[in-house]
C-alpha positions as a LaTeX table, in Angstrom:
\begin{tabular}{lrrr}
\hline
Residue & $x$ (\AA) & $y$ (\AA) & $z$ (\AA) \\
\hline
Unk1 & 51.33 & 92.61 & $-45.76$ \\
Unk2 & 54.74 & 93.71 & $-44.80$ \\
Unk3 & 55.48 & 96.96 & $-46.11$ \\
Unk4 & 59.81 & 98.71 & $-45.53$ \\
Unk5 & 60.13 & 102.11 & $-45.59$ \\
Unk6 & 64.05 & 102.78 & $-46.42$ \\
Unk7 & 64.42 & 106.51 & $-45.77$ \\
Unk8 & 66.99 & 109.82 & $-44.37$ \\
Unk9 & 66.17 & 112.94 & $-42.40$ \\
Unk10 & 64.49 & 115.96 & $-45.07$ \\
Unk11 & 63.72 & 113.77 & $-47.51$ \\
Unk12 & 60.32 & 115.02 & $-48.73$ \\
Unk13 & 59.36 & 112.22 & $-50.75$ \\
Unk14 & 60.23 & 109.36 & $-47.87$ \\
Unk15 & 57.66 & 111.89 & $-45.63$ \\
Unk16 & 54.93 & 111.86 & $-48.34$ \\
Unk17 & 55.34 & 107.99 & $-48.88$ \\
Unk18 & 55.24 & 107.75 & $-44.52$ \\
Unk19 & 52.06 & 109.99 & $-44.91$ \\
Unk20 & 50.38 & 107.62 & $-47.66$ \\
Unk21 & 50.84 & 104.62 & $-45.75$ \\
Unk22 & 49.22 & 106.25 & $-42.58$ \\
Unk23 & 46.15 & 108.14 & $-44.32$ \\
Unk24 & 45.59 & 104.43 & $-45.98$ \\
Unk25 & 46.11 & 102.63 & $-42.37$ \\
Unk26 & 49.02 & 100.54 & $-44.08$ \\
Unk27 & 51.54 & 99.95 & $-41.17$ \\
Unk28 & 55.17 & 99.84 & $-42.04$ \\
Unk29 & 58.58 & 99.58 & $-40.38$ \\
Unk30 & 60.68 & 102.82 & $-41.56$ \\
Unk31 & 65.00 & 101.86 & $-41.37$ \\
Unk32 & 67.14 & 104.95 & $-41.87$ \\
Unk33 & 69.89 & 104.40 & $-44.03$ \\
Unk34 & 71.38 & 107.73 & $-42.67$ \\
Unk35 & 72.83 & 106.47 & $-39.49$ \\
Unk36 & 72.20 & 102.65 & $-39.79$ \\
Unk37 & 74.78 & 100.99 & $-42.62$ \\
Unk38 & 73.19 & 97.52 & $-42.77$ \\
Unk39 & 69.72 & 98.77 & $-43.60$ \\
Unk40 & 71.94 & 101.13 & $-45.92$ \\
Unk41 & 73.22 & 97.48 & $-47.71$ \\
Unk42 & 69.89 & 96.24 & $-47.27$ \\
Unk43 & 68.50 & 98.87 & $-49.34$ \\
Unk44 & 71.00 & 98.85 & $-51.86$ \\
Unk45 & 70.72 & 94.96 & $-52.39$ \\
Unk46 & 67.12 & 95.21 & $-53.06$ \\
Unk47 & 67.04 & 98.14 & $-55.20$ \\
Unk48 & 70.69 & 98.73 & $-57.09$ \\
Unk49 & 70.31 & 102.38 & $-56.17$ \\
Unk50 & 71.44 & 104.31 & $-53.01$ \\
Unk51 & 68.29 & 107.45 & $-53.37$ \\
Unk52 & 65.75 & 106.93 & $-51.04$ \\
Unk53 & 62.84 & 106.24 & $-50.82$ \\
Unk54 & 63.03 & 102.49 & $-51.42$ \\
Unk55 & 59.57 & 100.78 & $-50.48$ \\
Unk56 & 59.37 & 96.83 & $-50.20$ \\
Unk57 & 56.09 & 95.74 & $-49.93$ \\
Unk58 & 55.69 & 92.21 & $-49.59$ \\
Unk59 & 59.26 & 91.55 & $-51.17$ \\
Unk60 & 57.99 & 93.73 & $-54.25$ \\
Unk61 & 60.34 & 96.77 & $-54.75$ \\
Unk62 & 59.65 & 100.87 & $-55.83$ \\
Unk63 & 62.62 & 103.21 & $-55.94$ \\
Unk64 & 60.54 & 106.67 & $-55.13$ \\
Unk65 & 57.29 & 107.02 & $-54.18$ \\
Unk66 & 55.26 & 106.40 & $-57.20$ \\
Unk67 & 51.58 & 107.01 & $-55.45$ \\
Unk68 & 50.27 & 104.91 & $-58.48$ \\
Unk69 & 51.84 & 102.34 & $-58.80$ \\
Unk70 & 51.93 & 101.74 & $-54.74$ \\
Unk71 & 47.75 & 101.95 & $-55.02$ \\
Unk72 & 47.81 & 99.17 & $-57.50$ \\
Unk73 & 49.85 & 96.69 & $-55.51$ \\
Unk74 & 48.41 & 97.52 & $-52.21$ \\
Unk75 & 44.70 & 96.86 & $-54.20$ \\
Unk76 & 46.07 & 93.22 & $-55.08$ \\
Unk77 & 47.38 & 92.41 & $-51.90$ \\
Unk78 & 44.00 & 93.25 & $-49.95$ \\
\hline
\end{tabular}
């Protein structure tokens, strides 16, 4: 499972998604589209919005951190 974190500095909801994934033992790769412009793109490709959090997990996109819906998808890919 590859799970992308797109996130910026003080964003509370990007820190409770990062906590989610860890408490679960879901590893991710976090790209902060504060300082780095091509995951900025990267996000904004994949999504069509420019808030963060964006979470791709296995190519499957969430704009927020929808706890919910992120348990649902993480139960089908297991």
């Amino acid at each position: 499972m590859k799970v992308i974190i797109y996130t910026a500095p003080n964003c509370v909801y990007c820190q409770m998604a990062k906590d989610f994934f860890s408490k679960k033992g879901v590893s991710y790769e976090e790209k902060d589209v504060s300082y780095d412009q091509g995951a900025f793109g990267e996000m904004v490709k994949k999504s069509h919005q420019k808030g963060v959090p964006v979470i791709d997990i296995n190519n499957e996109v969430f704009v927020g951190f929808n706890r919910n819906d992120i348990e649902k998808i993480l139960k089908i890919l297991k």
